[in-house]
ROPA-6111 format. One record per residue: x, y, z of N, C-alpha, C, O in turn; chain; residue number from 0. Coordinates in pm, 1 decimal. Layout:
N
<n.x:X; n.y:Y; n.z:Z; ca.x:X; ca.y:Y; ca.z:Z; c.x:X; c.y:Y; c.z:Z; o.x:X; o.y:Y; o.z:Z; cadena:A; num:NUM> .
...
# end
This chain:
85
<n.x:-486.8; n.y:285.9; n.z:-2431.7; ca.x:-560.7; ca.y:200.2; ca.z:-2343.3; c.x:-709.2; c.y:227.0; c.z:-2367.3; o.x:-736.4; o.y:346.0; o.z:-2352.0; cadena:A; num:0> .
<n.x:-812.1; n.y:150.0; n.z:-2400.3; ca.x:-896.7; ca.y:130.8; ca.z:-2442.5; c.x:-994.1; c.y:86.1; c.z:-2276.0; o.x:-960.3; o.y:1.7; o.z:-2193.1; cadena:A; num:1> .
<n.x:-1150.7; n.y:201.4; n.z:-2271.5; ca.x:-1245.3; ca.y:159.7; ca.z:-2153.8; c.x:-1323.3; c.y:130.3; c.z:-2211.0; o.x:-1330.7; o.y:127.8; o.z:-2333.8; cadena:A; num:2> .
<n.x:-1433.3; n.y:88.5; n.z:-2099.5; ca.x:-1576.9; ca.y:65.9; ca.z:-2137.6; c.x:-1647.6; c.y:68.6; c.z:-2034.5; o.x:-1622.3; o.y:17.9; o.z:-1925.2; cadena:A; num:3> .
<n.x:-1769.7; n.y:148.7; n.z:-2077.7; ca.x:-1859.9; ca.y:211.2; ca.z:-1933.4; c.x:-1956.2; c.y:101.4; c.z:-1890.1; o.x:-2028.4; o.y:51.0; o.z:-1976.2; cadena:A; num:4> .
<n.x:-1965.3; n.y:47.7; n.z:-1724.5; ca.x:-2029.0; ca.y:-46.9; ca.z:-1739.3; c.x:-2136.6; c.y:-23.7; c.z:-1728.3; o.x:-2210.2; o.y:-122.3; o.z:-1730.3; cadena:A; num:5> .
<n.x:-2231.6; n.y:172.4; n.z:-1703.9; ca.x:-2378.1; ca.y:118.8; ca.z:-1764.4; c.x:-2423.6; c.y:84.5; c.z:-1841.9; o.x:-2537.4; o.y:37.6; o.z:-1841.6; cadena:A; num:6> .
<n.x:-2325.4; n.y:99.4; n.z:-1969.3; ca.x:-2327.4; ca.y:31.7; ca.z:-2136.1; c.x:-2324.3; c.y:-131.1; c.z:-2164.9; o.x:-2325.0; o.y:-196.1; o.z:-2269.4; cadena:A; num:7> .
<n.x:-2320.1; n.y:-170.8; n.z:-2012.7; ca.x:-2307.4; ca.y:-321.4; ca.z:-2047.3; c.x:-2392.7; c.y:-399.0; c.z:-1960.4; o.x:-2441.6; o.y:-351.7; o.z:-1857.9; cadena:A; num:8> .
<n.x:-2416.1; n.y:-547.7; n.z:-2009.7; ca.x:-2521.0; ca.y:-645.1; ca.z:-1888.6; c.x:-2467.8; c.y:-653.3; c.z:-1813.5; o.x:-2361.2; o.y:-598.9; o.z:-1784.6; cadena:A; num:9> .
<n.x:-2557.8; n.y:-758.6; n.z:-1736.4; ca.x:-2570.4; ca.y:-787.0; ca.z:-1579.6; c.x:-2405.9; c.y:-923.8; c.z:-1562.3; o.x:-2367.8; o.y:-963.2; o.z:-1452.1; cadena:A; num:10> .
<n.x:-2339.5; n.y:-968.6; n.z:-1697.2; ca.x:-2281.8; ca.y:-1014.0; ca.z:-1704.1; c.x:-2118.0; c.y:-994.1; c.z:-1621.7; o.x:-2055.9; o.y:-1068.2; o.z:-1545.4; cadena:A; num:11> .
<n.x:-2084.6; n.y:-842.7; n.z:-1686.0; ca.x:-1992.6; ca.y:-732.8; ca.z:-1698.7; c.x:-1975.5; c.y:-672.2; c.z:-1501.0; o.x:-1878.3; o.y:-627.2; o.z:-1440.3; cadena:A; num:12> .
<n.x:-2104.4; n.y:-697.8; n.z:-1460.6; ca.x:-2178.5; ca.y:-645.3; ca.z:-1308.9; c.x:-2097.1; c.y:-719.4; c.z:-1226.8; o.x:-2047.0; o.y:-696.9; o.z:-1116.6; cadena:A; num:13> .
<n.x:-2093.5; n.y:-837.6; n.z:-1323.0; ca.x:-2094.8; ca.y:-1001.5; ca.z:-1173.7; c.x:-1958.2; c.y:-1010.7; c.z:-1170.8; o.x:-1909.3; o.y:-1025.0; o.z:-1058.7; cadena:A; num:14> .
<n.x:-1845.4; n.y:-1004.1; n.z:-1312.5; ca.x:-1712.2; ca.y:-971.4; ca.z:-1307.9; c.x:-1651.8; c.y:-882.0; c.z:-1212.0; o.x:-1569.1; o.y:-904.9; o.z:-1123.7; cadena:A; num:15> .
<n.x:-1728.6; n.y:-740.5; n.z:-1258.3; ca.x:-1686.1; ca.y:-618.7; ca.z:-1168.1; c.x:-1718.0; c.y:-688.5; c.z:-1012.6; o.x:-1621.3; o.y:-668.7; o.z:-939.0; cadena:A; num:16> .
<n.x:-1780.8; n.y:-731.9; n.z:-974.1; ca.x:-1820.5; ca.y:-770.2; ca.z:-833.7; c.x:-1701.7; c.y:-857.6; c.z:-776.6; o.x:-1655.6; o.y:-863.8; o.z:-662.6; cadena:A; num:17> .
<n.x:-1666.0; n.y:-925.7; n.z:-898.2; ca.x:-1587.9; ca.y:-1080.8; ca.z:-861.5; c.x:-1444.1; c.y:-1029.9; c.z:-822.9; o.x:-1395.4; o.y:-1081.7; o.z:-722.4; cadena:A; num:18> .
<n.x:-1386.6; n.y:-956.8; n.z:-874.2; ca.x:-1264.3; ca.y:-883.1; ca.z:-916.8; c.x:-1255.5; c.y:-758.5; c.z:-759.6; o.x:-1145.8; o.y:-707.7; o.z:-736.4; cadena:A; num:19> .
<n.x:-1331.7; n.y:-736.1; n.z:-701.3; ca.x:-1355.5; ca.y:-661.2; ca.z:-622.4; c.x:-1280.7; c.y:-720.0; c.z:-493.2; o.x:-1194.9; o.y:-666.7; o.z:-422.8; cadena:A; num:20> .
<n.x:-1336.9; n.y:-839.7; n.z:-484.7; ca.x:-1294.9; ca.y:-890.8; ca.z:-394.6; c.x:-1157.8; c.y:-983.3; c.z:-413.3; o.x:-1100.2; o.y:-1013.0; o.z:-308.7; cadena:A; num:21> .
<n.x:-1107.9; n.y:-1025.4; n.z:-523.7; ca.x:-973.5; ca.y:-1079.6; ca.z:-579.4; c.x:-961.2; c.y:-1074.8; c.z:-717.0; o.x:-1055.7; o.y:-1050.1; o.z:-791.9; cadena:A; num:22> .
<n.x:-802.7; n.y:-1106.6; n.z:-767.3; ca.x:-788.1; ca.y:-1096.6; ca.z:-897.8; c.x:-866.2; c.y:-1215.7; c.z:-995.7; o.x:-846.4; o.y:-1321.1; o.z:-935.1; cadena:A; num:23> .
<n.x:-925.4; n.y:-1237.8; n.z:-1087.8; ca.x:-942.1; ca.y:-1335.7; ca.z:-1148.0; c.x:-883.1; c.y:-1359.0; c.z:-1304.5; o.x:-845.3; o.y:-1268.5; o.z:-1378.8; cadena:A; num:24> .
<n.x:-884.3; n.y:-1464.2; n.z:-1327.2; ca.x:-822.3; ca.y:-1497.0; ca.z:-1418.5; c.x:-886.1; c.y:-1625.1; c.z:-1521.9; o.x:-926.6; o.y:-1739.9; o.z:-1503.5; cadena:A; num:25> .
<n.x:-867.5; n.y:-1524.8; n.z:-1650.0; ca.x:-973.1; ca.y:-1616.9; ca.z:-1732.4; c.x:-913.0; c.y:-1691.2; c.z:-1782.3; o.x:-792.2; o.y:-1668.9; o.z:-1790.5; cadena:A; num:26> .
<n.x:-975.0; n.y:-1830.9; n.z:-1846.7; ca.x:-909.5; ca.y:-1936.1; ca.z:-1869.1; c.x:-955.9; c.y:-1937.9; c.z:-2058.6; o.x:-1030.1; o.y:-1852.3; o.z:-2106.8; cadena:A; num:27> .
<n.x:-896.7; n.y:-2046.9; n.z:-2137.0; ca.x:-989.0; ca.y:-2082.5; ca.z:-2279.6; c.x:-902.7; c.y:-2261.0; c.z:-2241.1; o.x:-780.2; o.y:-2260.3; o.z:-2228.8; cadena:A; num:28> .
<n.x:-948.2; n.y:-2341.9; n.z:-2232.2; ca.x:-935.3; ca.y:-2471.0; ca.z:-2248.7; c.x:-862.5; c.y:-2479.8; c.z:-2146.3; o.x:-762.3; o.y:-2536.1; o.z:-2190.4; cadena:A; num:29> .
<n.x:-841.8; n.y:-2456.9; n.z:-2010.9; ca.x:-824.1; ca.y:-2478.1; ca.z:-1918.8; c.x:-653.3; c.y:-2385.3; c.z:-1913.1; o.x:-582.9; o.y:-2376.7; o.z:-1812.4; cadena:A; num:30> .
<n.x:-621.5; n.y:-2325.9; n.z:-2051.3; ca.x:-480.0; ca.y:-2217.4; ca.z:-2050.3; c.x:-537.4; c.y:-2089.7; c.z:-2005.0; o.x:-645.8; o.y:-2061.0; o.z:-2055.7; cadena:A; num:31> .
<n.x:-494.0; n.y:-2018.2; n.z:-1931.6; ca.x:-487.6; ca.y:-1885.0; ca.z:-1914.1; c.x:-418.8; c.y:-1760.8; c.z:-1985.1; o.x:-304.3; o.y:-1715.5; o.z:-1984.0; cadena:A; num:32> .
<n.x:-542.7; n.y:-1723.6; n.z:-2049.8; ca.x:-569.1; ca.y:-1614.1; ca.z:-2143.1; c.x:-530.3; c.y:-1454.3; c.z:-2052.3; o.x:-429.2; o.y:-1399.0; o.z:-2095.5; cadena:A; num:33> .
<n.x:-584.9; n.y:-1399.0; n.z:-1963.0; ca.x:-566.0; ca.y:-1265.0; ca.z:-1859.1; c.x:-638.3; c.y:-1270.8; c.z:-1786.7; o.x:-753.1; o.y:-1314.4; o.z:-1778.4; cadena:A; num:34> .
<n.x:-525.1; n.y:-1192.4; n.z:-1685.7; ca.x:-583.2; ca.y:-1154.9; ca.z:-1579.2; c.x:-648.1; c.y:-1030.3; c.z:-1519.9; o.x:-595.3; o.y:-928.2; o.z:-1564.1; cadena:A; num:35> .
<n.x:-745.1; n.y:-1008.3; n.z:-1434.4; ca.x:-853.5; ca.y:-917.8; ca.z:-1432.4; c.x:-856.8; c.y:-884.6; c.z:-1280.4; o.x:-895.5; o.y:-961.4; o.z:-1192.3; cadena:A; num:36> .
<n.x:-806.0; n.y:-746.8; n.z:-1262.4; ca.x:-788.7; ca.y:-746.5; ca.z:-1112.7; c.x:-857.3; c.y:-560.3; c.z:-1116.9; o.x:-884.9; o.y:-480.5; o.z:-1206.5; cadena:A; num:37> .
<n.x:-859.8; n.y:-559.5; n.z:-1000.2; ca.x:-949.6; ca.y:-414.4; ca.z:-967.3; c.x:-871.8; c.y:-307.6; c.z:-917.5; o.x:-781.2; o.y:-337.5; o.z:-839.6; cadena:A; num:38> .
<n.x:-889.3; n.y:-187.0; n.z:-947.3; ca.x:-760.5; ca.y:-93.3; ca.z:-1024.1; c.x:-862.6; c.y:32.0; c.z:-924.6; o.x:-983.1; o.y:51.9; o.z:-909.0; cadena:A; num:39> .
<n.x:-740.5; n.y:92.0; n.z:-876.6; ca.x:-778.7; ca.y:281.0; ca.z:-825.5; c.x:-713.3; c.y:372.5; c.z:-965.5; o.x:-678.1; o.y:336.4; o.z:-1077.8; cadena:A; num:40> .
<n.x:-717.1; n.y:494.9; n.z:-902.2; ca.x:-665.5; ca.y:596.0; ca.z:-1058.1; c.x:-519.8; c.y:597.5; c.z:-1018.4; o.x:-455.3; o.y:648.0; o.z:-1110.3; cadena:A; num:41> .
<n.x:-432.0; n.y:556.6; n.z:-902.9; ca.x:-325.3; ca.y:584.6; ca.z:-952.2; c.x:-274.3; c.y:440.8; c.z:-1041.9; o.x:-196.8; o.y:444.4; o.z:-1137.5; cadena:A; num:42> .
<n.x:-330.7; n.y:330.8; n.z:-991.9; ca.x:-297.3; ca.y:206.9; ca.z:-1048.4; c.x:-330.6; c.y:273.3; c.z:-1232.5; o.x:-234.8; o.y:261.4; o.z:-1308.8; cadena:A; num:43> .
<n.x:-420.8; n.y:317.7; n.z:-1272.6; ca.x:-473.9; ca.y:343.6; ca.z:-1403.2; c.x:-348.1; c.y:443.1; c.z:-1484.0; o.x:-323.6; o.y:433.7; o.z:-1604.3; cadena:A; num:44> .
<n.x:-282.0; n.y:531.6; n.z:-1395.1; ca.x:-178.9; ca.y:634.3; ca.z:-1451.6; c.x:-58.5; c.y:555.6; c.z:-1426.3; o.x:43.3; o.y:624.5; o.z:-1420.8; cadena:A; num:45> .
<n.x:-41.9; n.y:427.9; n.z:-1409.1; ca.x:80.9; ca.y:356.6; ca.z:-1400.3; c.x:89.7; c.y:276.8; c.z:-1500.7; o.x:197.8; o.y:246.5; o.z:-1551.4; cadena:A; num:46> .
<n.x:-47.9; n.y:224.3; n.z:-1549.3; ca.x:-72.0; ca.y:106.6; ca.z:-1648.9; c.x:-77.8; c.y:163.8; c.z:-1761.4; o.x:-48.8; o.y:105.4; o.z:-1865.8; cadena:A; num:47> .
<n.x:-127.3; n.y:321.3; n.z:-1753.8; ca.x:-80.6; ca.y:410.5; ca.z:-1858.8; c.x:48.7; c.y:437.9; c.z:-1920.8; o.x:78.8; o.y:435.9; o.z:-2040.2; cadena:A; num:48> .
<n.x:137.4; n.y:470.5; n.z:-1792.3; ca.x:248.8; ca.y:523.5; ca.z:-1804.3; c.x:349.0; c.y:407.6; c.z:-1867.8; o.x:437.1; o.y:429.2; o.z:-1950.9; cadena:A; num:49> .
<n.x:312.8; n.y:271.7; n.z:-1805.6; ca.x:400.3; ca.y:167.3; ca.z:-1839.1; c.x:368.9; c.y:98.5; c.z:-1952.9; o.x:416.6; o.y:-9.3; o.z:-1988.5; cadena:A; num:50> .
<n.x:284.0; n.y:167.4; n.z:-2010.4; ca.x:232.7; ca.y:104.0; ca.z:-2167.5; c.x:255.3; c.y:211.3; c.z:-2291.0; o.x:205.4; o.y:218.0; o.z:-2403.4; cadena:A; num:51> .
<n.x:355.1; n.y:294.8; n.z:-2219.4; ca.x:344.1; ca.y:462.1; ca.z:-2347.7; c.x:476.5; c.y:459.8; c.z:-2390.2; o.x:571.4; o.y:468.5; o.z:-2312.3; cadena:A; num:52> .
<n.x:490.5; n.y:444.1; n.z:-2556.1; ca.x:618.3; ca.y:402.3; ca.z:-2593.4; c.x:741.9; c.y:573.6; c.z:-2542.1; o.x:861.6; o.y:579.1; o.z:-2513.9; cadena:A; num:53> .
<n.x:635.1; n.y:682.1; n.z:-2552.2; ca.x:733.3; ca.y:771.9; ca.z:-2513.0; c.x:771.6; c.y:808.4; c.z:-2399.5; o.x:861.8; o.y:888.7; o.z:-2375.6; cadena:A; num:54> .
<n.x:678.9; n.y:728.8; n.z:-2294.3; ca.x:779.2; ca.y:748.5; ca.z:-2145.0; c.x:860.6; c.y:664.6; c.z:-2168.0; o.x:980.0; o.y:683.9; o.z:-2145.1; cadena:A; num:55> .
<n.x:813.3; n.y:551.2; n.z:-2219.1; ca.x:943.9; ca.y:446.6; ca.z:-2207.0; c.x:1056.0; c.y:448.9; c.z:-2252.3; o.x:1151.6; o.y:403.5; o.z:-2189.5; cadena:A; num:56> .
<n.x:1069.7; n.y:522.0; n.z:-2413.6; ca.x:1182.6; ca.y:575.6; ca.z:-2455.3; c.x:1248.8; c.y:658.7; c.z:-2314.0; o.x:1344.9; o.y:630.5; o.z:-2242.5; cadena:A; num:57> .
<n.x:1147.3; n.y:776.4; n.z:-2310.5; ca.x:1242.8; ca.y:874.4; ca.z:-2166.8; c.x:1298.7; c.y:782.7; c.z:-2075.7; o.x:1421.7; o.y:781.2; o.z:-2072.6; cadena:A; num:58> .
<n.x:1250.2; n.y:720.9; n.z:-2015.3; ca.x:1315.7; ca.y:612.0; ca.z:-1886.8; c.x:1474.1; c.y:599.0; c.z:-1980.5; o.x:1578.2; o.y:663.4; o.z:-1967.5; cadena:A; num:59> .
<n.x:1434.0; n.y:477.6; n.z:-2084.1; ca.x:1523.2; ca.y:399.3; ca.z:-2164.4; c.x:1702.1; c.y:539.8; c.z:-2217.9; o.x:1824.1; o.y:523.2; o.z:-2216.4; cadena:A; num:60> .
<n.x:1639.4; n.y:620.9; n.z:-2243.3; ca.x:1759.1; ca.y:762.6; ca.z:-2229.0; c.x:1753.6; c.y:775.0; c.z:-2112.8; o.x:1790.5; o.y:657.6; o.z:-2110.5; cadena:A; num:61> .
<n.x:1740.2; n.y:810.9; n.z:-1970.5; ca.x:1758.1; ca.y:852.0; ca.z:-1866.9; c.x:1840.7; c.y:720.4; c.z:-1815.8; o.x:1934.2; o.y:734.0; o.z:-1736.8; cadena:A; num:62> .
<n.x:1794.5; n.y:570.9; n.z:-1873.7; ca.x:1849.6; ca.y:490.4; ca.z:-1782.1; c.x:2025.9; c.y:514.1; c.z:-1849.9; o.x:2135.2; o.y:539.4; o.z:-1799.2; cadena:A; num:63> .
<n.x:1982.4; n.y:492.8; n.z:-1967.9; ca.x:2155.9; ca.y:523.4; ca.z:-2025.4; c.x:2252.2; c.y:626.3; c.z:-1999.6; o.x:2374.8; o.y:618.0; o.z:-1991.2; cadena:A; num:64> .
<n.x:2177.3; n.y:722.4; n.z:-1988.7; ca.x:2251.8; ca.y:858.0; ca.z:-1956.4; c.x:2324.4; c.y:841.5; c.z:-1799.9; o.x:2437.9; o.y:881.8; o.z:-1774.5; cadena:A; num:65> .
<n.x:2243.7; n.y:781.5; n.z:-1713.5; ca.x:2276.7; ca.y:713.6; ca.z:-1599.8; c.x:2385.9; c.y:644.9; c.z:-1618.3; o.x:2492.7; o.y:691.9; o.z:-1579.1; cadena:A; num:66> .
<n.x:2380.5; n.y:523.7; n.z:-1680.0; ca.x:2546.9; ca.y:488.6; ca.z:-1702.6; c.x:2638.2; c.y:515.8; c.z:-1766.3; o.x:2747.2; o.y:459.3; o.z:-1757.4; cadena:A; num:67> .
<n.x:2618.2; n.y:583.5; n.z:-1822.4; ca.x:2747.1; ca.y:678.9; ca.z:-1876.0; c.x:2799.9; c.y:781.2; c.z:-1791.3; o.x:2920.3; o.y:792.0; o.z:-1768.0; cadena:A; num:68> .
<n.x:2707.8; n.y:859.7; n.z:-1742.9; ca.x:2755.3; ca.y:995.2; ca.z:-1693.0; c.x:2762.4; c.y:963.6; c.z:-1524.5; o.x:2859.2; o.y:1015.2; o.z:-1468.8; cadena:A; num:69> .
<n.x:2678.8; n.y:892.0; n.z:-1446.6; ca.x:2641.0; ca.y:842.6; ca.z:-1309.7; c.x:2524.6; c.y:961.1; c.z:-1298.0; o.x:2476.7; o.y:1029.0; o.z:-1388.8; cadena:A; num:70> .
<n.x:2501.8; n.y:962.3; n.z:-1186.8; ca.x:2396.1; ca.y:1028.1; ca.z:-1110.2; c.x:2389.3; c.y:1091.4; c.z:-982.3; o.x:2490.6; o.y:1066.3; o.z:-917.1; cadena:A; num:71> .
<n.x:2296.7; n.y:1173.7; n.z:-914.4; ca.x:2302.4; ca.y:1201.7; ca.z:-829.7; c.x:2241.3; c.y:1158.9; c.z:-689.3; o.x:2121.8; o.y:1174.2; o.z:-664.4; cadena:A; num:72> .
<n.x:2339.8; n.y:1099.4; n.z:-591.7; ca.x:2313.6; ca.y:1067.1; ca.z:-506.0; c.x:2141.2; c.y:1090.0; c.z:-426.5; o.x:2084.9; o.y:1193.2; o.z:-462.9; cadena:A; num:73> .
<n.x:2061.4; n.y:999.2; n.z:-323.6; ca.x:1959.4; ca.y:1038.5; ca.z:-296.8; c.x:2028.6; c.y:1139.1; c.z:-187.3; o.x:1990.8; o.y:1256.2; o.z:-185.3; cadena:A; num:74> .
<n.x:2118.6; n.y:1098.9; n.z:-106.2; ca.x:2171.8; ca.y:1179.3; ca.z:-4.2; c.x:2143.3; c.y:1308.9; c.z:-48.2; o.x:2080.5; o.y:1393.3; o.z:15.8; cadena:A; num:75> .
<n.x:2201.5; n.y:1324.6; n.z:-182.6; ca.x:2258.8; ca.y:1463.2; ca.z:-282.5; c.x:2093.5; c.y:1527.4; c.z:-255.0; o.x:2072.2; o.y:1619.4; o.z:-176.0; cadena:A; num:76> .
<n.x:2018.0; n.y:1479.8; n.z:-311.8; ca.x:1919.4; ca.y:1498.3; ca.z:-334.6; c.x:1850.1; c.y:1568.7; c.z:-253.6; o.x:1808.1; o.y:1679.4; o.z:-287.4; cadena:A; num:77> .
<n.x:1823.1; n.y:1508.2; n.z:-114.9; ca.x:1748.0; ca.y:1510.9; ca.z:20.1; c.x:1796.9; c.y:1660.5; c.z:56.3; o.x:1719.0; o.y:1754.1; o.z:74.5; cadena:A; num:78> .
<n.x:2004.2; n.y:1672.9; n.z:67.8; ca.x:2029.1; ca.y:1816.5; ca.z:119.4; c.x:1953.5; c.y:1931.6; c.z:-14.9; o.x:1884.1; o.y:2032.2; o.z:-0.1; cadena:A; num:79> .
<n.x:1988.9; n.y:1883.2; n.z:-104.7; ca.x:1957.3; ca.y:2012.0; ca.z:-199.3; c.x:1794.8; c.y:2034.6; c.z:-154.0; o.x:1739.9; o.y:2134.5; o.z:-107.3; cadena:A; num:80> .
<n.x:1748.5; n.y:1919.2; n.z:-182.7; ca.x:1605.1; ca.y:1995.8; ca.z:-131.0; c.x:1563.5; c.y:2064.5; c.z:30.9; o.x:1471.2; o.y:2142.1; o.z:55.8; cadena:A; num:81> .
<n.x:1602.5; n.y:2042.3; n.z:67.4; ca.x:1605.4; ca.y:2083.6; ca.z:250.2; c.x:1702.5; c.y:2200.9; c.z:215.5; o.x:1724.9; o.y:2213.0; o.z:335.9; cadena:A; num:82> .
<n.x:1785.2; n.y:2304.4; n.z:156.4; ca.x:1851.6; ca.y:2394.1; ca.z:118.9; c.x:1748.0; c.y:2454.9; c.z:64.3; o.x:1731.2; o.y:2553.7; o.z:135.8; cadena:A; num:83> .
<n.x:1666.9; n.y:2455.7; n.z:-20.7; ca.x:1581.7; ca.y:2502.0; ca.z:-89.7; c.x:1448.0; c.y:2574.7; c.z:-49.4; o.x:1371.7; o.y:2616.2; o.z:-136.5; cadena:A; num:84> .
# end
């Protein structure tokens, strides 16, 4: 994932960041929509990370399988073991 610092940029980059602040926007090229541009905290940033990284996604993608093959453990399961603990 690729940034860019906006004191490195004009007054252009300012008026976006401003616009986006208050709702998502969405850029257009001939009246089609190209992306959308919405305003992000750090956990939103470690999600857009996480959901763009081919090796979590592999992990999920084995965990989801391993899941149906083998099943899993209940949240119930879960909740006592940790309250035991």
């Amino acid at each position: 994932m690729r940034t860019i610092a906006l004191e490195n940029h004009d007054s252009a980059l300012r008026e976006i960041i401003n616009l986006i602040s208050q709702e998502p926007l969405v850029v257009t090229e001939k009246g089609k929509p190209l992306a959308a541009i919405v305003g992000i905290d750090q956990d939103t940033i470690e999600a857009l990370a996480l959901g763009n990284n081919p090796d979590f996604l592999a992990i999920i993608a084995r965990s989801r399988e391993s899941y149906r093959r083998h099943g899993g453990i209940s949240l119930d399961e879960i909740r006592r073991e940790l309250e035991e603990s």
